[in-house]
N, C-alpha and C positions, 0 to 999 in steps of 0.2 A: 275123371274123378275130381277135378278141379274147379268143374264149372258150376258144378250146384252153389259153394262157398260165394262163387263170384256174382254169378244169378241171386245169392241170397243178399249177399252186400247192396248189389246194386235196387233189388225190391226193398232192402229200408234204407237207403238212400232216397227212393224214389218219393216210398210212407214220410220219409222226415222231410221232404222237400214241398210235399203236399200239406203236411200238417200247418207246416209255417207258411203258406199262403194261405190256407186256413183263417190263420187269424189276421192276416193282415187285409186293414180298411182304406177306402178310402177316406181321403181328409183334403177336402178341398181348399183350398186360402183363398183370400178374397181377391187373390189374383187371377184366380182361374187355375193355380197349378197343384196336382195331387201328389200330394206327400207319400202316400200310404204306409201310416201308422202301424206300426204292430199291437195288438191286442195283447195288454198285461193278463198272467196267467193267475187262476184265483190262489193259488199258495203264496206268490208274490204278494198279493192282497193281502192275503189274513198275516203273513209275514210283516207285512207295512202296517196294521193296524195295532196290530200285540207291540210292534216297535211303538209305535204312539201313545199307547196304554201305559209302556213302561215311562217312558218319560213324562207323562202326566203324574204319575204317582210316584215319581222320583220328588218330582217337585212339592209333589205334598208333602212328599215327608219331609224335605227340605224346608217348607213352610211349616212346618210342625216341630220340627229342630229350633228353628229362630223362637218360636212363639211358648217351646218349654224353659226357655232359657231368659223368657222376659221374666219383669216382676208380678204381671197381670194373670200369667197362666194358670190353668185348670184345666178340669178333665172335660169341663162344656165349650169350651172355649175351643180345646184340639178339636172336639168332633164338628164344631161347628166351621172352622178351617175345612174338615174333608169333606163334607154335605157340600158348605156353598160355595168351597175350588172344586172340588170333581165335577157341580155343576157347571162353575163357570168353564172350567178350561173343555169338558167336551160339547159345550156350544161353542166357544166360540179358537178352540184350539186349531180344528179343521178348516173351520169360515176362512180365518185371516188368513192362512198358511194358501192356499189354496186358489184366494184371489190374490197373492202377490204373484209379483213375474214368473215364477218357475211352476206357478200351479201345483204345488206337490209340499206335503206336509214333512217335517225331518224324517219319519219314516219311510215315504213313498222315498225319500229322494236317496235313503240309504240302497233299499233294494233296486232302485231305477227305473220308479216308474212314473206317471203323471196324470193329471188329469186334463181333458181336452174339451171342446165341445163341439157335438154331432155333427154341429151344421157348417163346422170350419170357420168359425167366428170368434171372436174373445169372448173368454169366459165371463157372463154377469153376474152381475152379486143374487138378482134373480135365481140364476139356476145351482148356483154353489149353494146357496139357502137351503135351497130346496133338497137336494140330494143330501144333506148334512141334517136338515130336518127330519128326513124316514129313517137316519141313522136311529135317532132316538126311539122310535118303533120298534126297528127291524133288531135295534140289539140292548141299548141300555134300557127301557123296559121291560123286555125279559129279564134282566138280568137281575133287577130288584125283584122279581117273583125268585127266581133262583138264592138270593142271599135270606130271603127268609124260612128257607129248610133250615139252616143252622138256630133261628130261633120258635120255632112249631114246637109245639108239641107231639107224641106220639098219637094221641086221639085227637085232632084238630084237623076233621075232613075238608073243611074247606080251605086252608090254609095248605094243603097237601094239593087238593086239586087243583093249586092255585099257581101250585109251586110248579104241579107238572105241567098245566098249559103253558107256562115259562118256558120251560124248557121245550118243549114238543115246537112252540113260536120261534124260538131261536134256530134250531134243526132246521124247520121248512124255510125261514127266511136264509140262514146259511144254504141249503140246498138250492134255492135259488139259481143264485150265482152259477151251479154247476150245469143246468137244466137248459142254456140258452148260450149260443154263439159265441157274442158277444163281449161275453161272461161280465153282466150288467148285474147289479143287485137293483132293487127295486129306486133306490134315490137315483141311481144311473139313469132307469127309466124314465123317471119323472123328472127330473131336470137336466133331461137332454143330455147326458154327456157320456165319453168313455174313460175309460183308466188306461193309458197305451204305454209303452216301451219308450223312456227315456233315458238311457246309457247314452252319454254323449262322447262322440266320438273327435279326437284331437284333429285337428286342419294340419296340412301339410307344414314343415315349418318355413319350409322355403318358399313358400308362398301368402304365410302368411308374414312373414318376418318384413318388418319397414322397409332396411335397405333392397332388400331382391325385389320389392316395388318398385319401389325407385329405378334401380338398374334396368327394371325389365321395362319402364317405361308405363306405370300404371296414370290410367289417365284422369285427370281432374274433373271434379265436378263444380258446380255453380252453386249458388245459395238457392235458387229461385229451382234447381234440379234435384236439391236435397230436403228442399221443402215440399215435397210431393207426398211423403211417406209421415208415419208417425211413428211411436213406440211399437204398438203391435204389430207392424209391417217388419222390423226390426229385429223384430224375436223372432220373425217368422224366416227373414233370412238368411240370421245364425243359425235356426236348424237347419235351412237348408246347406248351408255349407258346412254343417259338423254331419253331414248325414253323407256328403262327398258323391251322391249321384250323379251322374254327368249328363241324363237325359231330364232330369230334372232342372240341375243348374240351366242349363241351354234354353230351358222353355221360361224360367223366373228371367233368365240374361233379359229374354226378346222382349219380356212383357215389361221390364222395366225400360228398356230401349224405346219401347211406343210410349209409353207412360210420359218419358222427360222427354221426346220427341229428338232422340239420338242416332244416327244416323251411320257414324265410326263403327265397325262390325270389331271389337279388343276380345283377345281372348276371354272367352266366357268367365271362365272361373276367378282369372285376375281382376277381370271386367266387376263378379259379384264382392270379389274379397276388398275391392280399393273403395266400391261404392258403399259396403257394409259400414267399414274405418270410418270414409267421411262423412257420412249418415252420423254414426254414433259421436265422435267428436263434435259436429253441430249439436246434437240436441242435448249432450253435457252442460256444452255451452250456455245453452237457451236454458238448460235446467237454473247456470247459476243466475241468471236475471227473473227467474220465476215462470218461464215459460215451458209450458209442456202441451205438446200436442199427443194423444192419444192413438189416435190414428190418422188415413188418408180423408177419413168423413168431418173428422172436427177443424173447424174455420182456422184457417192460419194467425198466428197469435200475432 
């Protein structure tokens, strides 16, 4: 009698197990080594973007606060604050956020998630353009055929049909998203990128902690062996060690091991966690004299 429950348990364990390899991709670094990313789920999305929405229009009203309370204020004066902020901030609200280091706008980063791109490379202002450009398409265009129901009239057919290809454009374009793997909306498509799973997970503390370096004997690196890497290599090995895979770390170990031409086989992990530290403290450093390298492609400063 017992074993149906446990045959049942274990058939969705098995469904939940497959779901989530489901969405996970690969994501190759330019090291050669695969991440694989989890695919953000489209609730997540629409969750991150309604987050965005509200903080956009917190700010207007906040900028519409200041500007009733000047001596210049009027009623053309508010509207023209939320015409040409709501313009500005949903062009370039997403851009900025999104080409900074975390790739992920305060929304994305409330619900935990990010954005990447395809081909395992760093994001460019190219493709973040562009997937923020079909935003304006795919949803604030509609949505001005949608705010002008509230001013139609009841006989004004075109203004009606106008209102409803808004809406029907929004549906198909939101439906999208659900219709494909992925789950890319069409700027994903066109500018190369995904939305993936970024919950970052804490490093060991005893491993990441100074003294238990120390103690354990982590071992130094060279200037001329820390100059090999740039910022994006950087990001790319904090994920790998908030991500705590061990057949991961072991394959980033080897390939930075050939990379600075090291020879010492140190525990891997210590090995990634000492080389991370003194990665980042060089290139602080270098940041204060004006020097920043990008990545392993751009000429040493």
């Amino acid at each position: 009698m017992t074993a149906a429950p446990v045959d049942s348990a274990a058939a969705g364990a098995a469904r939940f197990a497959a779901s989530r390899r489901g969405k996970l991709r690969s994501f190759v670094t330019p090291e050669g080594v695969d991440l694989k990313l989890q695919i953000a789920g489209s609730g997540l999305r629409f969750g991150a973007l309604l987050l965005d929405i509200i903080f956009m229009i917190v700010i207007l009203i906040i900028g519409s606060l200041i500007l009733a309370f000047s001596a210049t204020a009027s009623a053309d004066s508010a509207v023209i604050v939320w015409l040409l902020g709501f313009f500005l901030l949903r062009n370039f609200w997403f851009l900025l956020f999104e080409l900074g280091p975390r790739a992920a706008t305060p929304g994305k980063r409330i619900v935990g998630i990010r954005v990447v791109a395809r081909d395992g490379g760093r994001l460019t202002v190219a493709a973040v353009t562009a997937r923020n450009l079909v935003r304006e398409v795919e949803l604030f265009l509609p949505l001005t055929f949608l705010i002008s129901l509230s001013n139609m009239s009841s006989s004004d057919a075109v203004e009606a049909g106008t209102a409803i290809f808004g809406i029907l454009w929004t549906l198909g374009m939101g439906f999208f998203l659900l219709f494909n793997k992925d789950r890319m909306r069409l700027g994903d498509l066109i500018g190369g990128t995904w939305v993936v799973m970024a919950k970052r997970k804490r490093m060991v503390a005893d491993i990441a902690a100074a003294p238990m370096l120390e103690t354990h004997g982590a071992p130094i690196f060279t200037a001329e062996e820390l100059a090999v890497y740039g910022i994006f290599e950087l990001q790319e090995l904090e994920r790998v060690l908030r991500q705590g895979d061990r057949d991961t770390m072991i394959a980033v170990a080897d390939t930075i091991r050939a990379k600075i031409g090291r020879t010492l086989q140190e525990d891997d992990k210590l090995f990634l966690v000492s080389y991370y530290r003194q990665l980042k403290q060089r290139q602080e450093r270098d940041l204060l004299f004006g020097k920043r390298r990008e990545n392993k492609y751009q000429a040493r400063a």
